[in-house]
ROKOLKOL-799757 format. One line per 3 residues: number of its first residue (from 1); their letters; for each residue y, z, x of C-alpha. Coordinates in nm, 3 decimals, always signed. Layout:
// residues N
NUM) A) Y,Z,X  ... .
//
This chain:
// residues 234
1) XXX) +24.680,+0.362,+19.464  +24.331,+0.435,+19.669  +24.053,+0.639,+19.560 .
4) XXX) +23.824,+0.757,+19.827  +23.458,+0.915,+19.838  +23.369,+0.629,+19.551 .
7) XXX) +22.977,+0.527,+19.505  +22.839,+0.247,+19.243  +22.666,+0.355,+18.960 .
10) XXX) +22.484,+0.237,+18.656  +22.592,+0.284,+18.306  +22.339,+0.473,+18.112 .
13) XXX) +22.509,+0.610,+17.785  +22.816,+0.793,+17.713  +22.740,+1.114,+17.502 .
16) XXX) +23.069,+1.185,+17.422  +23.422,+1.066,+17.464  +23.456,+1.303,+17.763 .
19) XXX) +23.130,+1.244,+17.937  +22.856,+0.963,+18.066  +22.527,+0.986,+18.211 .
22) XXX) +22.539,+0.712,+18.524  +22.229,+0.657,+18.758  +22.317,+0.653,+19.105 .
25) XXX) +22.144,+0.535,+19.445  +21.895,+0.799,+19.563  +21.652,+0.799,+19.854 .
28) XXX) +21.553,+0.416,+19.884  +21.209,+0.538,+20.076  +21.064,+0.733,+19.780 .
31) XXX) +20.982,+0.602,+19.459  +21.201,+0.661,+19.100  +21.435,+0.867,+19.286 .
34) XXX) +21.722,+0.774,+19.199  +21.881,+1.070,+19.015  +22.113,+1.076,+18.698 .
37) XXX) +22.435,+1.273,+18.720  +22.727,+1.356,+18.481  +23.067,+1.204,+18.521 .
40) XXX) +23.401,+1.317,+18.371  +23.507,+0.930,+18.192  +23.903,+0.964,+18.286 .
43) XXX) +23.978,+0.774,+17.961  +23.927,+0.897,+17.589  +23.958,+0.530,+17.456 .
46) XXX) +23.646,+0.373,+17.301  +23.568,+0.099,+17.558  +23.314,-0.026,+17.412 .
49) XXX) +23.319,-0.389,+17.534  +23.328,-0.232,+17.888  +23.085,+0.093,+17.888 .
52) XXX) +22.741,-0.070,+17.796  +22.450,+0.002,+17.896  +22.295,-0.111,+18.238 .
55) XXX) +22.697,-0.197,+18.365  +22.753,-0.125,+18.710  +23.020,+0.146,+18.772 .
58) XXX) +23.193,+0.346,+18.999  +23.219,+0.680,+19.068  +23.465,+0.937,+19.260 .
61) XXX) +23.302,+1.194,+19.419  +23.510,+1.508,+19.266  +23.678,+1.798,+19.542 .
64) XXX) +23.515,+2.112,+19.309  +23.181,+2.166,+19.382  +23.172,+2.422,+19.054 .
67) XXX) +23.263,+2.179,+18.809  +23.026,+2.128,+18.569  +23.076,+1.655,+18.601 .
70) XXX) +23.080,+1.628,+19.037  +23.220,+1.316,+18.991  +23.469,+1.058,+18.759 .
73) XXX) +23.417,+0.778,+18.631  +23.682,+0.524,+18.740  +23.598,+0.174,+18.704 .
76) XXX) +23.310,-0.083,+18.560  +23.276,-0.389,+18.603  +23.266,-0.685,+18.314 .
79) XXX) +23.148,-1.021,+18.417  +23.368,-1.130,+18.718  +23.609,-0.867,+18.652 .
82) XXX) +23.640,-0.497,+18.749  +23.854,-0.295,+18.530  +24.020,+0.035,+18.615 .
85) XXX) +23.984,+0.246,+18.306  +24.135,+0.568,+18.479  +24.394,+0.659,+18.245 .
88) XXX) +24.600,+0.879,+18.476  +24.619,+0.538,+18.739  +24.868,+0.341,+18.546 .
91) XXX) +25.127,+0.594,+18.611  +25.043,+0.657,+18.976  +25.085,+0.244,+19.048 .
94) XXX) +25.397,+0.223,+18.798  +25.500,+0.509,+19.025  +25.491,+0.312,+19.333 .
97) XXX) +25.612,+0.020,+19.219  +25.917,+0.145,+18.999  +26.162,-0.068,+19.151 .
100) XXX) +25.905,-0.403,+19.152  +25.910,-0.309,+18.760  +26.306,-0.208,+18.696 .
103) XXX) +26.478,-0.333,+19.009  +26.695,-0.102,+19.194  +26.701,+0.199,+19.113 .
106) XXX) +26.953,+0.504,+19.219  +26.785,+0.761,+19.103  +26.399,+0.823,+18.947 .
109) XXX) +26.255,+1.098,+18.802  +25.874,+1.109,+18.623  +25.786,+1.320,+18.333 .
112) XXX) +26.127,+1.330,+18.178  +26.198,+1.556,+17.903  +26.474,+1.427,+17.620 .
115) XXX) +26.502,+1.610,+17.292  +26.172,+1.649,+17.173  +25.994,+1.373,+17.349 .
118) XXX) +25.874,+1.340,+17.670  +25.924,+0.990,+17.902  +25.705,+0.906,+18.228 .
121) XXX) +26.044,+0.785,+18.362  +26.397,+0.852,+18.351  +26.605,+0.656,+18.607 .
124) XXX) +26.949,+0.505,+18.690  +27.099,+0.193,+18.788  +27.415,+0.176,+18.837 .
127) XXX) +27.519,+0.418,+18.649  +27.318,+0.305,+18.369  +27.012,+0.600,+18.223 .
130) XXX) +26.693,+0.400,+18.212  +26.368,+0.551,+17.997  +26.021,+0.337,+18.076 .
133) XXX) +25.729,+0.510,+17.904  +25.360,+0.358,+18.027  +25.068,+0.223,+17.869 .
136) XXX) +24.766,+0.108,+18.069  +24.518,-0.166,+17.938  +24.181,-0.227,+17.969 .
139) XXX) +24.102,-0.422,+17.634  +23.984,-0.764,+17.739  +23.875,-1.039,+17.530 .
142) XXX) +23.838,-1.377,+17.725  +24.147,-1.285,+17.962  +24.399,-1.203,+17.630 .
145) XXX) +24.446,-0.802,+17.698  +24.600,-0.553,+17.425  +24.668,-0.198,+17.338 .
148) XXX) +24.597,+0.019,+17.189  +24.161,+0.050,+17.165  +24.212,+0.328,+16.960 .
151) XXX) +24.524,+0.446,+16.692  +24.814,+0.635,+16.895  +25.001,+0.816,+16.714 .
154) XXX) +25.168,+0.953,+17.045  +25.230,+0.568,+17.103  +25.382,+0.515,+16.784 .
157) XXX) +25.622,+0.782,+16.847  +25.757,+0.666,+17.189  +25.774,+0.350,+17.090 .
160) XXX) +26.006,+0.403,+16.788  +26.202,+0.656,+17.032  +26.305,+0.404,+17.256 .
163) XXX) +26.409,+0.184,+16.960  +26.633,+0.482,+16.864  +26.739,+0.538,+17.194 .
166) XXX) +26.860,+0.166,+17.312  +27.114,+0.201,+17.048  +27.240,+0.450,+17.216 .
169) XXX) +27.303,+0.281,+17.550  +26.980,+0.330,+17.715  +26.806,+0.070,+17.889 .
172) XXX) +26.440,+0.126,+17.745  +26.141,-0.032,+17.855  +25.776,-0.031,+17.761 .
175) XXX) +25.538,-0.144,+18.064  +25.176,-0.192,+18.026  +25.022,-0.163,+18.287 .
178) XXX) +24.713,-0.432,+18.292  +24.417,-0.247,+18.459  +24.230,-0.560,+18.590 .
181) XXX) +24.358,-0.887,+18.783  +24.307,-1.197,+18.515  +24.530,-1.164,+18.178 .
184) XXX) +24.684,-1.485,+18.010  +24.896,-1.308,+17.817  +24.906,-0.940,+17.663 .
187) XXX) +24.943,-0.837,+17.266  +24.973,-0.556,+17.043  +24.580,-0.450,+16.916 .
190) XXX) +24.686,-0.541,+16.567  +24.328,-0.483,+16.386  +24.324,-0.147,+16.564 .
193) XXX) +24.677,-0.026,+16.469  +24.897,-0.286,+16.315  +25.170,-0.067,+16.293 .
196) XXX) +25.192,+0.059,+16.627  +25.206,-0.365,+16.672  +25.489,-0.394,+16.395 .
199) XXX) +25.646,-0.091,+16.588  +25.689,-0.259,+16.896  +25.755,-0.601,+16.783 .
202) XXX) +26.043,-0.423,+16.608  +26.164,-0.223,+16.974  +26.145,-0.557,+17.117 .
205) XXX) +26.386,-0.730,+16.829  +26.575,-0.429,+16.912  +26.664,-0.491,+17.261 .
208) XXX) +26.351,-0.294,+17.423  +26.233,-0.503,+17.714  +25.880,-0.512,+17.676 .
211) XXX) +25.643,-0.624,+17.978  +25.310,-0.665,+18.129  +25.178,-0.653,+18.455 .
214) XXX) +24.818,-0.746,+18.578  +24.701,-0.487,+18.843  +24.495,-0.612,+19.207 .
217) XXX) +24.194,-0.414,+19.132  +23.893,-0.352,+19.328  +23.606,-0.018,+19.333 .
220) XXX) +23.870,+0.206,+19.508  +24.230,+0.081,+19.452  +24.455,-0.045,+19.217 .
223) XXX) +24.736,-0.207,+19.263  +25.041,-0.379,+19.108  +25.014,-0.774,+19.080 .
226) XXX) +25.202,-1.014,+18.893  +25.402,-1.027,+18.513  +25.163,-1.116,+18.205 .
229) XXX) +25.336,-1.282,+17.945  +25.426,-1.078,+17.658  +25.308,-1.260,+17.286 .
232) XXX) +25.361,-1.150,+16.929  +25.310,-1.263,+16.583  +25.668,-1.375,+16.499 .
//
């Protein structure tokens, strides 16, 4: 997926969980002009080992000129690495690249409603009903990603779906989507919520495939890449 009308930014502070104050380029001819603005952080995880102080960011410029944050905060970088933290992306790129991620597919459908749960995808393959729900990444520690940064509850419950519902015939898959380029392997954020991990170490026993994928990333796209191993305690 492509972003357009980005800028670079610094990190200043992040207020709340919906909102940071970024410094942006101003007039390079006059003197401490460079002005503050608010941006809308599209991602209500913590990210604290990614949104410190003085990190270089970027920003989309937003379409609304009324709305009270002009722009979004998209992406940051960390180190040698810049990481997407858009939450709404990881369904976009898993959206492009369904059939890179499931194979062939006859049929797709996102945002697909069963029971009392709603999937990001339904599909078919051969005949065969396929249900992939969506996680995107951005907890890094020395290239070994997980998920969650924060308890999900909503997780929890999708997860433990799917391990209901491959009983019942369905192919289920969880896919994480890995919002920067270099992961050695992905794992379940144990000391964040260990039983969201136990959860899915269980849908996995279970016969839910669960997989990883790093993402090409750069200040205005993100994009699909290569399989990261999957690890867990047992």
């Amino acid at each position: 997926m492509k972003y357009d009308r980005v800028i670079q930014g610094t990190f200043i502070d992040r207020p709340n969980r919906f909102i940071a104050n970024v410094r942006i380029r101003g007039d390079g001819d006059v003197p401490d002009s460079d002005p503050i603005v608010r941006a809308h952080v599209k991602n209500t995880g913590r990210c604290r080992e990614i949104l410190i102080p003085g990190t270089e960011v970027f920003l989309q410029k937003g379409d609304n000129p009324s709305r009270s944050t002009p722009y979004d905060l998209i992406a940051a970088r960390k180190g040698d690495l810049i990481i997407n933290i858009d939450s709404q992306a990881p369904n976009a790129v898993a959206k492009e690249s369904i059939e890179k991620i499931l194979g062939p597919c006859d049929l797709v459908r996102p945002e697909y409603t069963l029971g009392e749960s709603r999937f990001d995808f339904y599909a078919e393959q051969n005949g065969r009903r396929v249900l992939m729900e969506v996680k995107g990444v951005t907890k890094d520690q020395d290239h070994v990603v997980c998920f969650p940064d924060a308890p999900t509850e909503r997780g929890l419950k999708h997860v433990r779906e799917l391990t209901r519902l491959v009983k019942e015939g369905y192919r289920c898959v969880v896919c994480f989507i890995v919002q920067m380029e270099k992961a050695d392997y992905f794992e379940p954020n144990y000391p964040i919520h260990e039983e969201f991990g136990t959860a899915l170490e269980e849908a996995d026993k279970t016969g839910v495939e669960v997989l990883a994928f790093a993402c090409r990333t750069s200040p205005d796209a993100l994009e699909l890449a290569d399989p990261v191993p999957v690890k867990f305690r047992f």
